[in-house]
C-alpha positions in Angstrom: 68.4 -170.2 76.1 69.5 -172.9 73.7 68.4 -173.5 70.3 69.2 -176.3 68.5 68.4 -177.7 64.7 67.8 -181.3 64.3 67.9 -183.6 61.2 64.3 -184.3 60.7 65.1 -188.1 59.6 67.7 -188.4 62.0 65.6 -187.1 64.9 62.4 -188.9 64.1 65.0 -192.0 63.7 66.6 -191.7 67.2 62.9 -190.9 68.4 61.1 -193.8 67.2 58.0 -191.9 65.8 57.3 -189.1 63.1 55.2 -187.0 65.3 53.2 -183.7 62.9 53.9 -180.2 64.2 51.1 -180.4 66.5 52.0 -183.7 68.0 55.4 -182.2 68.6 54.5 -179.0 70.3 52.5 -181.4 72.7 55.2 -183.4 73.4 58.6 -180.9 73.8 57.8 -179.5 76.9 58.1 -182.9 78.8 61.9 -181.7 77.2 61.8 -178.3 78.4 61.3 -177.6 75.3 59.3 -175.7 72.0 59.2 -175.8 68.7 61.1 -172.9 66.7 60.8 -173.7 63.5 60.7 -176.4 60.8 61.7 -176.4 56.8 59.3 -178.2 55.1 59.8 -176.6 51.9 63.0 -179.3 51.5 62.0 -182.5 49.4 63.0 -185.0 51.8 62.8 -185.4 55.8 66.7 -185.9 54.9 67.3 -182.4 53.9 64.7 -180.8 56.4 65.9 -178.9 59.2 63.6 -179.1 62.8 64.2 -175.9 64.6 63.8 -176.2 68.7 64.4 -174.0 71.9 65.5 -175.5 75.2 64.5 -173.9 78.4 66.7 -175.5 81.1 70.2 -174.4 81.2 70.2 -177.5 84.3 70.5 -180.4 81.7 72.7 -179.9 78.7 71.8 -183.4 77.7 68.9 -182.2 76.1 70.8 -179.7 73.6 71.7 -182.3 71.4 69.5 -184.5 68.9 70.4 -187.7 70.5 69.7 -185.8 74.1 66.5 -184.5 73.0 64.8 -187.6 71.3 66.0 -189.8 74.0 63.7 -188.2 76.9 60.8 -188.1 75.0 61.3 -191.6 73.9 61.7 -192.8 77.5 58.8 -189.9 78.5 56.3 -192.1 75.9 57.8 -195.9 76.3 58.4 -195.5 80.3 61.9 -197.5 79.3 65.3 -196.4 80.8 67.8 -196.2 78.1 70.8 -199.1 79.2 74.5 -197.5 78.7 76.4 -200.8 80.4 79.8 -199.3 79.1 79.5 -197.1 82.5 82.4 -197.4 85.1 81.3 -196.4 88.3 84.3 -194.3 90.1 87.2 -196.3 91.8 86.1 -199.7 89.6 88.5 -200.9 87.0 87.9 -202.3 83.7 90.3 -203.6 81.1 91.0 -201.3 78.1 92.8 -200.8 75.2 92.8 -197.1 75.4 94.4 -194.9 77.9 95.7 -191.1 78.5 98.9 -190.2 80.8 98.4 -186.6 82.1 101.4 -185.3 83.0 102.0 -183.0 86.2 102.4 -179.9 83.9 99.4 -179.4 82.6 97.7 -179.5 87.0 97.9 -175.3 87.0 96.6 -174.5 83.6 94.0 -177.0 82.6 94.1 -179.9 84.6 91.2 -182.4 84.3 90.0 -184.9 81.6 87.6 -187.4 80.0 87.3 -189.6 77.2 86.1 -192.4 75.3 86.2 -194.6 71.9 83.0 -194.9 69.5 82.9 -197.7 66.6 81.2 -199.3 64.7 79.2 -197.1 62.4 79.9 -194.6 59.1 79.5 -191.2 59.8 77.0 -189.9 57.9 76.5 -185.9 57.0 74.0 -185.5 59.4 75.3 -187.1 62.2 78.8 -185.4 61.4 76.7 -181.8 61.7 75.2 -182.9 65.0 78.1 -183.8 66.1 79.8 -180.4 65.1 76.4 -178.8 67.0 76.6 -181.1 69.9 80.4 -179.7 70.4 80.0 -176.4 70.2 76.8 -176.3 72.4 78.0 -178.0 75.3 81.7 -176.1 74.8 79.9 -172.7 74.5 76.8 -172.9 76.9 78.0 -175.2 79.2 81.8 -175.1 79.0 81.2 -171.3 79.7 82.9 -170.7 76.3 85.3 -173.6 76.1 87.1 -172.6 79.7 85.4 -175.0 81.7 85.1 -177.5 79.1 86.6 -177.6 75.3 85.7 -180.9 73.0 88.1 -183.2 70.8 86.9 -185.1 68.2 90.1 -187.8 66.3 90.3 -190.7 64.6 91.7 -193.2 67.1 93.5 -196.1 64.2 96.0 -193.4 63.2 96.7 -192.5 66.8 99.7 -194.1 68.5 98.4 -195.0 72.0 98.7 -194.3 74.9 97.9 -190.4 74.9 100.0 -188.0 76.3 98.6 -184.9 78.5 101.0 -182.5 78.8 102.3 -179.0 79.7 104.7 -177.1 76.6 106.4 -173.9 76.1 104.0 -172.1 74.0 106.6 -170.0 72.4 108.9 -173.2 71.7 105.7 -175.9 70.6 104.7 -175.8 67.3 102.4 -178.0 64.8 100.1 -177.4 61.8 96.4 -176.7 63.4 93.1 -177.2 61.6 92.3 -174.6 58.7 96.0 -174.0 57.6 98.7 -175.4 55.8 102.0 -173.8 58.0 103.4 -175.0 61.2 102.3 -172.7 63.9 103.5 -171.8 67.2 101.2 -172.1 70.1 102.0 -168.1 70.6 101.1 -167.9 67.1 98.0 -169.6 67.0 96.3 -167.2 69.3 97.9 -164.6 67.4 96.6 -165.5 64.0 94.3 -168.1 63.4 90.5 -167.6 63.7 90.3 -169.9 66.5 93.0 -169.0 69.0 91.5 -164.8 68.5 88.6 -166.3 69.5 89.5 -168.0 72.8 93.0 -166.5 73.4 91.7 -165.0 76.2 91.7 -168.4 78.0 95.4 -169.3 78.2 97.3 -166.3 76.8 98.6 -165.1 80.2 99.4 -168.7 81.5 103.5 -169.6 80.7 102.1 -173.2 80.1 100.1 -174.4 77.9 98.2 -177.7 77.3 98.8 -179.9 74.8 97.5 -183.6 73.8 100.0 -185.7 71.7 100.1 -189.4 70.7 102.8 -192.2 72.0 105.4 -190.5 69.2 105.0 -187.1 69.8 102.4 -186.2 67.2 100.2 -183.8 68.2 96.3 -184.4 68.4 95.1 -180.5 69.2 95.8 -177.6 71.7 93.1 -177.3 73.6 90.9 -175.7 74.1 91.8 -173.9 71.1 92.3 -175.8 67.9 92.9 -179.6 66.3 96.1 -180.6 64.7 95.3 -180.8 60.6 96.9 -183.9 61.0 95.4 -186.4 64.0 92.4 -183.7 64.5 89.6 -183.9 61.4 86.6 -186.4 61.8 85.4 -186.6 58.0 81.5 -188.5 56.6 82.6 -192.3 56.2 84.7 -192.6 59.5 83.3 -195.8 61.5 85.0 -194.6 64.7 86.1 -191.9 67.4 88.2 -190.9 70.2 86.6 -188.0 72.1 87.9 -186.1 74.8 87.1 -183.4 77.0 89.1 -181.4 78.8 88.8 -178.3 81.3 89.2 -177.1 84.6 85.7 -178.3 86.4 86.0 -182.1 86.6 82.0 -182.7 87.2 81.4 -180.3 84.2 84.2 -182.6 82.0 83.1 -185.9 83.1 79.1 -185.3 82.2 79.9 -183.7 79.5 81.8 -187.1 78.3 78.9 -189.4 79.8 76.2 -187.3 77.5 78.3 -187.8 73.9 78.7 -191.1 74.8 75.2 -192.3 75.4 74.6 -189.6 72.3 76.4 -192.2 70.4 75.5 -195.2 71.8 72.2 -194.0 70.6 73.3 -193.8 67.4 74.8 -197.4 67.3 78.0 -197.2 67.8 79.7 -199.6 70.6 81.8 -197.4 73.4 85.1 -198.4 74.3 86.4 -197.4 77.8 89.3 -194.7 78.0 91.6 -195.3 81.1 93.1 -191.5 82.0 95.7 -191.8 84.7 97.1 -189.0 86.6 100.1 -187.9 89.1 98.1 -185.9 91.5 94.9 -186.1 93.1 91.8 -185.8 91.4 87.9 -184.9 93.1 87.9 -188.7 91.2 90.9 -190.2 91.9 94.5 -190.4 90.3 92.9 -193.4 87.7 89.4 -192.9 85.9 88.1 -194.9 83.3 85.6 -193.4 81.6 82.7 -192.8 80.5 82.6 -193.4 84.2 79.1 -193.0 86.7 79.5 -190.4 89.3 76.1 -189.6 90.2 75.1 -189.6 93.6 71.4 -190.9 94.8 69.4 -188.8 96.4 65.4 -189.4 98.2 62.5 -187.8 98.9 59.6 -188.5 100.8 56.2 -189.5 99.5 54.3 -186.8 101.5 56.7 -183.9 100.4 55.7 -184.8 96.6 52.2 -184.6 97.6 52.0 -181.4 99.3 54.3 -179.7 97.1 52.5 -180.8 93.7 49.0 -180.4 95.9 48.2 -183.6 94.1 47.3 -187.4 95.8 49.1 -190.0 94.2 50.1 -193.5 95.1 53.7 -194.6 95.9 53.2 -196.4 92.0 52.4 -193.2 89.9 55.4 -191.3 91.3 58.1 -194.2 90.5 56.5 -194.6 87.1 56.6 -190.6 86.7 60.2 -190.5 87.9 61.3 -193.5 85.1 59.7 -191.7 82.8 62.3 -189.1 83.2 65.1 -191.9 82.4 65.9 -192.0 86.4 65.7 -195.1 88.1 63.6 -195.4 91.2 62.6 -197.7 94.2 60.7 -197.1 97.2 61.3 -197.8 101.0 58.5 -197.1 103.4 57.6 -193.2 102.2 60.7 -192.7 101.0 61.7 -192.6 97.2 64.9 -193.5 96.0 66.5 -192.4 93.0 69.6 -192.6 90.8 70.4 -190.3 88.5 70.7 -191.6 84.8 74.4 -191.1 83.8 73.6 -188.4 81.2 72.2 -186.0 84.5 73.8 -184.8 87.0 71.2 -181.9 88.0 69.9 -183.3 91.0 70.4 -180.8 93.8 67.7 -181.2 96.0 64.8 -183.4 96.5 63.0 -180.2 95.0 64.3 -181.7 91.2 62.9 -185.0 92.0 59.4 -183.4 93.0 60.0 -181.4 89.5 60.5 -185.0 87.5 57.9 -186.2 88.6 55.6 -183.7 88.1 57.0 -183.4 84.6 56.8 -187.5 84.1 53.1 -187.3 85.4 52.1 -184.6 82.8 51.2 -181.1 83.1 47.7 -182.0 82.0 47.1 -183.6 85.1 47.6 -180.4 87.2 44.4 -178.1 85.7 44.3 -174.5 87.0 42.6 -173.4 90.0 41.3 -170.7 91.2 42.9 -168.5 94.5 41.5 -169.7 97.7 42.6 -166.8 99.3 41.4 -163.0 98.9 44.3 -160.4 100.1 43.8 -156.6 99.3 47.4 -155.7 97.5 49.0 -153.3 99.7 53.2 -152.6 99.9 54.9 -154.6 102.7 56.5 -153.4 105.8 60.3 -153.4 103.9 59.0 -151.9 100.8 57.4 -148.8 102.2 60.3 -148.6 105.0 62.4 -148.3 101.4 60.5 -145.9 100.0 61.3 -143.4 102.4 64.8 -144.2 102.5 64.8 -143.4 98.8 63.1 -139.9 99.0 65.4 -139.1 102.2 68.5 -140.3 99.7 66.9 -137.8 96.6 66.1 -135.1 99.0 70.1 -135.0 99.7 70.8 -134.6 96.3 71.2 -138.0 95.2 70.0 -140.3 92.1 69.0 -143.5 91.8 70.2 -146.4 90.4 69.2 -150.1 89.5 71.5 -153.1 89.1 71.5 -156.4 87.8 71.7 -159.1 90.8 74.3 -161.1 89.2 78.1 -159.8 88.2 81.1 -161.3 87.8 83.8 -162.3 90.5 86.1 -159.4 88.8 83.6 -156.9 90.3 82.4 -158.1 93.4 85.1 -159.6 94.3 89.0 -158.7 92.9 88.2 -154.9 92.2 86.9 -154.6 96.1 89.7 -156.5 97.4 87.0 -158.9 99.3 87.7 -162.9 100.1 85.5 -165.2 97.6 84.5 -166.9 99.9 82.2 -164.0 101.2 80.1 -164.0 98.1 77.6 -166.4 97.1 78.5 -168.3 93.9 75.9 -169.9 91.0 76.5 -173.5 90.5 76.1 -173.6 87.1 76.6 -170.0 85.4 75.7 -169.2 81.7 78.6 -166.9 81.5 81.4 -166.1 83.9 80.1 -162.7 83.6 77.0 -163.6 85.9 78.6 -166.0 88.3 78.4 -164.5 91.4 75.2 -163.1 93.4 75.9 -159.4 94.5 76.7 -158.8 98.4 76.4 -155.4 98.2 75.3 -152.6 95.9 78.5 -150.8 96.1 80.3 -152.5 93.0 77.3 -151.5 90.6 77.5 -148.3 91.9 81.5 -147.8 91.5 81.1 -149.3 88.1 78.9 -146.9 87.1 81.2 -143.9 88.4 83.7 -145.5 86.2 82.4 -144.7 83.2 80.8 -141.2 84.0 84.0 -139.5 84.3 82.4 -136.5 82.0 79.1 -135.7 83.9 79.7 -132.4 86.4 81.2 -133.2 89.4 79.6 -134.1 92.5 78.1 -137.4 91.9 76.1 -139.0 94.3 74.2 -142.1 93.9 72.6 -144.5 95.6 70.3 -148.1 95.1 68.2 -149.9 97.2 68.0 -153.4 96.4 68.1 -157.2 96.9 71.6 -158.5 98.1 72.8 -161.8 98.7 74.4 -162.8 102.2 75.6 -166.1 103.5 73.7 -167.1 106.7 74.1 -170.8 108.6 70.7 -170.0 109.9 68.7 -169.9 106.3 68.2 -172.1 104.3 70.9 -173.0 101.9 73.3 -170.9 104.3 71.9 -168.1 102.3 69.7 -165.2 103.2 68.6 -162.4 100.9 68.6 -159.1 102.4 67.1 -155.4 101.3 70.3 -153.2 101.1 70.9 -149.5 100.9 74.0 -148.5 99.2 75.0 -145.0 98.7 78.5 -143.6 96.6 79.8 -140.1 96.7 82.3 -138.8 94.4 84.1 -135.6 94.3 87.6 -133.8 94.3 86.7 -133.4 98.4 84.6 -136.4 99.1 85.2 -137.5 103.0 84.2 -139.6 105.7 82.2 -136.5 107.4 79.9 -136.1 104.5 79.3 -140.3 104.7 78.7 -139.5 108.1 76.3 -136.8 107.8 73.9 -138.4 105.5 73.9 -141.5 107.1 72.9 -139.1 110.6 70.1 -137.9 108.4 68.9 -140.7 107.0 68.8 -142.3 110.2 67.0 -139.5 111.3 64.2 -139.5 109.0 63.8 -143.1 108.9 62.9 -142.6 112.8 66.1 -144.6 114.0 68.3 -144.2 116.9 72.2 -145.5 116.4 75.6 -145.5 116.8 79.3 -145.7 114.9 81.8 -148.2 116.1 85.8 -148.4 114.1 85.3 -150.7 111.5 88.0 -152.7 110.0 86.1 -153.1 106.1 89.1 -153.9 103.5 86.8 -152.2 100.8 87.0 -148.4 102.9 90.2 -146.5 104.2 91.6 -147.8 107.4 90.8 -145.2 110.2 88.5 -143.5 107.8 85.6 -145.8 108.2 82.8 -146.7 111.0 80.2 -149.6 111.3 76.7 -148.6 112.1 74.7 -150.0 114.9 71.0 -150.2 115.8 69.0 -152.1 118.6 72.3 -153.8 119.4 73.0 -155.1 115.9 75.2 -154.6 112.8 73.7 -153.0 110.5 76.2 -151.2 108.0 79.1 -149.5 107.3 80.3 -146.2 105.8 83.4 -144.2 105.0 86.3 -143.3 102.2 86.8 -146.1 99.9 90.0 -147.6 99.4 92.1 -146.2 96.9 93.0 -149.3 95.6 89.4 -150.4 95.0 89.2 -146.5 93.2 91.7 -147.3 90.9 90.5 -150.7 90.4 87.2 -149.4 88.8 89.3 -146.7 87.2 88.0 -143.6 88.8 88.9 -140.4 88.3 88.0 -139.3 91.8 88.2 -139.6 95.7 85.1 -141.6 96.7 83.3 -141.8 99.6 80.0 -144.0 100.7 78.7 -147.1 102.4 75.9 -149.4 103.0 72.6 -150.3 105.5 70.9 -153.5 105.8 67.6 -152.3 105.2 66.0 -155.6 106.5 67.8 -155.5 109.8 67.3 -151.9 110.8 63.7 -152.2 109.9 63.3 -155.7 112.3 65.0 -154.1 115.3 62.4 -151.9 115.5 
């Protein structure tokens, strides 16, 4: 999770009280939040350093000072923070500021926000949080600076309007942050700090963005680096041009809407930033931002009851719900609600029910007792997947256990699967958990893939949760108890699949029968689909060589998979 460090003065400032330790440990959690740490031993609340953990990776608004002291202002003085500099999307508003994208940059990096800030001297502090506030939301949020990278310039020396474009990396050249040479774009990632660090990103793209002013000077290469010239924000600057770019344009745009109310907070008056664009947008082809694109959602009265198991008039859950900084009105039963413009983590009525059980106060919702008394016992699916496990061990296999969540490389380019058969997280913490599994093959071919020097034959197996879309659940998603089984060898072949899906079948007390299967992940004519009690229930057979060499095996491989759930119902 998040951790942040916070300017004592300047958080205490922005908060409008100077709460003591325990006063503050009372109060984060309405944040999400605890305390970590806090340097008293400096002289002055100046130089001391507040140390705090965030536990909600659903609102990066809260990982910055001006985030963090602004709910649990609002949480104590039930006032909604104003931000009138807002656009909402498709309105228009005259400004002095815009940005051309161009239609190079569409395939490589092709959304953006921004906005001016003036009106107040940078202090130290603030600079630092501003420094923190970037690299946060780029890192955590921005999935390290791919989905969204942050800009900070000085916008009196810039030559407006702004230019978006597409260059030649090997051809574009400027002198970047941190050095004194004129670099290359190919260089950059090369050899400066920066571009090692987040070469990764663009290197294999033949384009690569770049932000320049009305003459051609260059303002940064994002999302790598500043220009030394247009890109350094020093202490004693009264103003700012901000921009973020990347390629998710909800990400981009809240990620602009929460430095600019950051910054408002601080005092500084926010100047709209027209960005204009030759192709279609999910916004349009002209945004001025900071620009509302929250959506309202309700929720019934009754729902918030039942679900909090707590009576409460209409009255207590608006207030409880502006306490939270949304705003809120009532119709009948139903509650409406708009997002403030620094949120956009409203999914589901479920998060409204969660505000306003936050805004009411944990206090209010004292431990109870169970009502009910159940003798603990294993259910129908997990003793059904015991025995599959022993049947698996008693043919010679050995377990395994896998993480749930992987990365779309694994589950779904190395098995040569569509995307769109895999369920995907909406807001990841690394690209590296993105994806909820489908099957436990892929654990189980990585795996192989690195036990090249362990005595041949391998065979392994997991039984485990697996995600599968569904119309008929909930969410179009159904989880599902899955049996996956891999065996690798120099001879490894369909008819040893075969025979130890015919005797796990057999011990698990199941009658079935193979159909030809046509699964892109096995060998075409060298695979079958298993059927019980007139239903689909797996598939087994000799895995594709190109998903083989994919994982980087060594050898032929053979196995498959049973819906555990499914053979267990059509019983």
């Amino acid at each position: 999770m998040p951790k942040i460090e916070v300017n004592e003065k300047l958080f205490f400032t922005l908060l409008g009280a100077s709460p003591d330790a325990q006063e503050l440990e009372a109060i984060l959690p309405t944040a999400k939040a605890e305390l970590d740490g806090w340097d008293k031993d400096a002289p002055s609340p100046e130089d001391r350093t507040i140390k705090i953990e965030l536990n909600d990776t659903n609102r990066p608004d809260l990982w910055t000072t001006a985030g963090l002291a602004r709910q649990l202002k609002t949480h104590r003085t039930k006032k909604i923070a104003e931000y009138p500099f807002f656009v909402p999307l498709g309105q228009k508003r005259e400004t002095a500021y815009a940005v051309e994208v161009q239609e190079s940059v569409r395939h490589v990096r092709p959304f953006l926000a921004g906005f001016v800030a003036k009106g107040v001297k940078i202090t130290d502090p603030m600079l630092k949080e501003l420094i923190q506030a970037q690299e946060k939301l780029a890192w955590n949020f921005g999935r390290k600076r791919k989905t969204v990278s942050i800009g900070l310039y000085r916008p009196s020396i810039i030559d407006w309007p702004v230019g978006y474009k597409g260059v030649d990396p090997d051809a574009t050249s400027f002198v970047p942050l941190q050095e004194t040479r004129t670099m290359t774009l190919r260089q950059i990632l090369a050899e400066h700090p920066k571009g090692k660090e987040y070469a990764s990103i663009l290197q294999n793209e033949p384009i690569h963005p770049l932000l320049v002013d009305a003459k051609g000077a260059v303002l940064s290469y994002p999302p790598i680096i500043n220009s030394a010239d247009l890109g350094a924000v020093l202490v004693g600057d009264d103003e700012l041009f901000i921009e973020v770019t990347g390629s998710d344009y909800p990400s981009v745009a809240l990620t602009a809407s929460i430095l600019a109310c950051d910054l408002s907070d601080f005092g500084f008056a926010i100047e709209n930033v027209e960005v204009r664009y030759p192709y279609d947008t999910p916004f349009g082809r002209s945004v001025v931002f900071p620009a509302y694109f929250q959506q309202s959602m309700e929720v019934a009265l009754p729902a918030v009851r039942k679900l909090l198991g707590l009576e409460m008039s209409m009255e207590t859950a608006l207030e409880a719900i502006k306490a939270m900084g949304s705003k809120a009105s009532s119709q009948g039963e139903r509650i409406m609600v708009d997002p403030p413009e620094y949120r956009n983590d409203f999914l589901h009525p479920v998060d409204i029910i969660e505000d306003v059980l936050i805004g009411i106060g944990m206090e209010h919702f004292p431990p109870e007792k169970p009502r009910d008394f159940t003798i603990g016992r294993l259910s129908p699916i997990e003793q059904f997947s015991r025995k599959a496990k022993l049947t698996f061990v008693g043919l010679g296999y050995q377990e395994m256990i896998y993480n749930y969540l992987g990365s779309g490389k694994d589950y779904i380019d190395k098995m040569g699967i569509p995307a769109g058969q895999v369920v995907k997280i909406t807001n990841p913490m690394s690209e590296n958990f993105e994806f909820l599994r489908n099957s436990p093959l892929p654990g189980l071919l990585g795996t192989e893939s690195v036990s090249v020097k362990a005595p041949y034959p391998h065979r392994t197996f997991e039984i485990g949760k697996v995600a599968v879309k569904d119309e008929a659940e909930n969410y179009g998603i159904a989880t599902r108890q899955y049996a996956g089984f891999l065996i690798t060898h120099a001879a490894a072949d369909y008819n040893e699949a075969a025979s130890h899906v015919s005797t796990l079948m057999f011990y698990l007390g199941k009658e079935y029968s193979v159909k030809e299967a046509f699964d892109a992940r096995f060998i075409s004519g060298r695979q079958a689909e298993v059927w019980s009690n007139g239903k689909r229930i797996g598939v087994f057979g000799e895995l594709n060589p190109a998903v083989i060499q994919a994982f980087g095996m060594a050898m032929p491989a053979a196995g498959g998979e049973l819906d555990l759930d499914m053979l267990l119902s059509g019983a």
